[in-house]
N, C-alpha and C positions, 0 to 999 in steps of 0.2 A: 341693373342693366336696363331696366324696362322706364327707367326715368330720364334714364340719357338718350334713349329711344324717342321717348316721347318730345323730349327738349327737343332732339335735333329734326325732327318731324314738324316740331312748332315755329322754329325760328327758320327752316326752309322752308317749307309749307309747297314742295312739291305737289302735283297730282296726284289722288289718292292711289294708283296703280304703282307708282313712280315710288310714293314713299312706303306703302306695304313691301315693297323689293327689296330698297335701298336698307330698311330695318330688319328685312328677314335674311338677306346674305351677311350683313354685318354683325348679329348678335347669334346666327345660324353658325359662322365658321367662327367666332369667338365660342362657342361654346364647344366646337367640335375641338379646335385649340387647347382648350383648357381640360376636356375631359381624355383627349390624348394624355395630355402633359401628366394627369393624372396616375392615368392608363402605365405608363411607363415610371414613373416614381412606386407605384407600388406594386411591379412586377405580376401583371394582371391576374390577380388573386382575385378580387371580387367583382372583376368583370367577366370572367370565367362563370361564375358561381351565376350572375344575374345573365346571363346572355343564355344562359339552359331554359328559362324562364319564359323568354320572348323569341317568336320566331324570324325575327326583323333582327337587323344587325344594331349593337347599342349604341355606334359609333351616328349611324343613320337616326336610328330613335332622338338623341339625345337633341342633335343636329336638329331639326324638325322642330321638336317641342319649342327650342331656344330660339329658334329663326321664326316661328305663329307666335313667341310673349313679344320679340323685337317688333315684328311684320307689324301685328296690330297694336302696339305702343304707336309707332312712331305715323301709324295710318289715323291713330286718333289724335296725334299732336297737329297733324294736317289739317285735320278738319273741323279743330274749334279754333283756330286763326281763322278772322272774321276777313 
């Protein structure tokens, strides 16, 4: 995810504010997507178990982490386009 990030950060080569956003919504709510979809496929058995763990909710954690690899892929794809 963080290559496709990058690719499309290089070949638009927005401003860096512009493309750290454009990469952290996009790989932010792909990731909340997928760990949903997850979430419900295995009748949240070990999301139960890890969310006793953290005091932040894991759907937000998850979200977050995924959306800061996208944000700054696609913020460095921007900024080694010469």
């Amino acid at each position: 995810m963080a290559i496709g990030a990058f690719l499309v950060g290089f070949v638009f080569s927005n401003s860096g504010f512009k493309s750290f956003l454009s990469g952290f919504i996009a790989i932010g709510l792909l990731w909340l997507g997928l760990a949903l979809y997850v979430d419900n496929a295995t009748q949240s058995i070990l999301t139960e178990k890890i969310s006793q763990l953290f005091p932040l909710n894991l759907f937000v954690l998850t979200s977050l982490v995924g959306g800061l690899v996208g944000g700054f892929a696609s913020l460095t794809g921007a900024l080694l386009k010469p």
